[in-house]
Wavefront OBJ file of the C-alpha trace (Angstrom):
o trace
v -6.811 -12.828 6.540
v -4.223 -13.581 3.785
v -0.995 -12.231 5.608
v 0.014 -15.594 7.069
v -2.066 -18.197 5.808
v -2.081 -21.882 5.168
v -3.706 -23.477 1.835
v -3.128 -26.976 0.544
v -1.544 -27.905 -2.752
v -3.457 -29.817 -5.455
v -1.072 -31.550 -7.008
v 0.962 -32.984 -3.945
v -1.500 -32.272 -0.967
v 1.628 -30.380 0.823
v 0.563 -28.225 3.163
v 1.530 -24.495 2.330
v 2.512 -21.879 4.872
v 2.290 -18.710 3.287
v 3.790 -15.449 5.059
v 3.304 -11.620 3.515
v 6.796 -10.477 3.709
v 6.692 -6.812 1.900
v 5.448 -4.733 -0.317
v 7.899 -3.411 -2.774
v 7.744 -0.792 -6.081
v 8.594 -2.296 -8.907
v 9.454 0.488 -10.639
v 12.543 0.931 -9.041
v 13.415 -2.925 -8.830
v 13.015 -4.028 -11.994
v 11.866 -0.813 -14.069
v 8.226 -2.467 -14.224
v 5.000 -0.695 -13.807
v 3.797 -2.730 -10.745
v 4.101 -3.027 -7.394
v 5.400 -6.563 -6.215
v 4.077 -8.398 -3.259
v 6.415 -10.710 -1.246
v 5.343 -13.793 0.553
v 7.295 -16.513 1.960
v 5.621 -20.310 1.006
v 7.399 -23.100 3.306
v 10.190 -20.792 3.677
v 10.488 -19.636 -0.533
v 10.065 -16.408 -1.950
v 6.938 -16.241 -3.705
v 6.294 -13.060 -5.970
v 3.045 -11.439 -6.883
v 3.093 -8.624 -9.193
v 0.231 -6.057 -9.795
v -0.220 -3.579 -12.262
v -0.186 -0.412 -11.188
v -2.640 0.546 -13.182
v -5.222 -1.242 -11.072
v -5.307 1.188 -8.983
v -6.045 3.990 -11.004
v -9.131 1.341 -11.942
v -9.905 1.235 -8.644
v -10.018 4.575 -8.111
v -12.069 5.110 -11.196
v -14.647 2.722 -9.970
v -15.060 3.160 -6.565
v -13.281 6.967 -5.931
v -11.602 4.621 -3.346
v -7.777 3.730 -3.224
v -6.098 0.576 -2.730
v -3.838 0.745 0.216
v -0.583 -1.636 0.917
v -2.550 -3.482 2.907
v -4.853 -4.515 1.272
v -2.612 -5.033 -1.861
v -1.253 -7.674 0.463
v -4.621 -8.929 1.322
v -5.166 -9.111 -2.978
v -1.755 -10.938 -3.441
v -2.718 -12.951 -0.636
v -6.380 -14.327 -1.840
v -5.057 -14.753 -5.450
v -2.124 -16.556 -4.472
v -4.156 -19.167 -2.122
v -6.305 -19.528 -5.598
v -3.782 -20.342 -7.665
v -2.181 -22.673 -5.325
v -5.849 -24.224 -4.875
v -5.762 -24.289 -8.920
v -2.544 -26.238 -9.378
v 0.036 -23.520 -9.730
v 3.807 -23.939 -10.950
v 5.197 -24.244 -7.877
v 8.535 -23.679 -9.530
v 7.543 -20.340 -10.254
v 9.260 -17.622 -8.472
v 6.487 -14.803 -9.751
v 3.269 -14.556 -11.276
v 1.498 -11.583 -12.694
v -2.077 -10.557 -11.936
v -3.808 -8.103 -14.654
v -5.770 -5.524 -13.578
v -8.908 -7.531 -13.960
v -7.422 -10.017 -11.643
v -6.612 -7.285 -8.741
v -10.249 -6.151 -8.961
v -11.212 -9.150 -8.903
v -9.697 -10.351 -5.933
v -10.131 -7.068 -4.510
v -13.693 -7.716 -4.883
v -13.764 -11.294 -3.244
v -11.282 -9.929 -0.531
v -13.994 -6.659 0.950
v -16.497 -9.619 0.387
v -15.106 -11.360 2.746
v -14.324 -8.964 4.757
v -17.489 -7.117 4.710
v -15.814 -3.693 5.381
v -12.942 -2.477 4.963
v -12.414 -1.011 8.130
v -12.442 -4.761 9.066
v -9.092 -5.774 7.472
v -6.436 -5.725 10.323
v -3.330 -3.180 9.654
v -0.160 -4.127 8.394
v 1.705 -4.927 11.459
v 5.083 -2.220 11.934
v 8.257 -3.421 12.424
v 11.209 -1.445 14.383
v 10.410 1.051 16.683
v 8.280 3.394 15.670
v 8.693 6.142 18.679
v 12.173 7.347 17.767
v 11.028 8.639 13.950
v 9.557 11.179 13.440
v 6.573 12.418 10.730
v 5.736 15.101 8.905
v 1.787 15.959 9.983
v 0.135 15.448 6.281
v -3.776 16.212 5.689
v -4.425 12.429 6.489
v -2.598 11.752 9.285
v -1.672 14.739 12.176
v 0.279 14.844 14.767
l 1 2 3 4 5 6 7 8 9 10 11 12 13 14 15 16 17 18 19 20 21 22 23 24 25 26 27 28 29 30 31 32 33 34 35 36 37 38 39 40 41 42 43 44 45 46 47 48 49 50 51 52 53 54 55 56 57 58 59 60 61 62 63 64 65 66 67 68 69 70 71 72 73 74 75 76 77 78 79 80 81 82 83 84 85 86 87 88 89 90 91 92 93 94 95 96 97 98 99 100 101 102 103 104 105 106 107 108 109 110 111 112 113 114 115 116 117 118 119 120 121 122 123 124 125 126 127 128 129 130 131 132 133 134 135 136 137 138 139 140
């Protein structure tokens, strides 16, 4: 959906190429409460940052979490609508609020109907040589 993604600019009519790079903790990074989203546009960093309190929103709401995926797939739909919008392409970041990330997270299980339909986050490296620690989610 919005991992790798093309969208058009309004203001030139370029044609945007837009790549989900990472997820990263912003706390740590820059001492913010958020959680920033990389993507890649023609080859450019692109930052969006969302509050971290969203998800504690979210999970008010709905009793449901939002995962790093579909944080991507929220930085990802709000991103194509602010390009679609007329952005400042000489931006290097934008900030959603947390009405923003519902929002989009709205639109986004919309559109996906499910979200058990959203694809996984695709791992990189080999996986077989690490090893895990069986948690209540996820056994060995």
């Amino acid at each position: 959906m919005y991992e790798d993604f093309h969208v058009t600019d309004r203001w030139t009519g370029e044609d945007l190429h837009c790549t989900w790079k990472a997820n990263i903790v912003a706390i740590a990074t820059r001492h913010a409460d958020a959680v920033d989203i990389r993507f890649e546009v023609n080859g450019k960093p692109m930052w969006i940052a969302m509050p971290c309190n969203a998800w504690v929103e979210q999970k008010k709401r709905t009793g449901k979490v939002i995962t790093d995926y579909l944080a991507a797939q929220i930085a990802g739909h709000y991103l194509k609508a602010i390009v679609e919008e007329g952005y400042d392409a000489a931006r290097e970041m934008y900030t959603m609020s947390t009405e923003e990330v519902l929002e989009h997270l709205d639109a986004v299980l919309k559109e996906a109907n499910e979200t058990h339909s959203i694809p996984v986050l695709p791992i990189i490296g080999d996986i077989a040589s690490r090893s895990y620690v069986p948690t209540p989610n996820r056994q060995t």
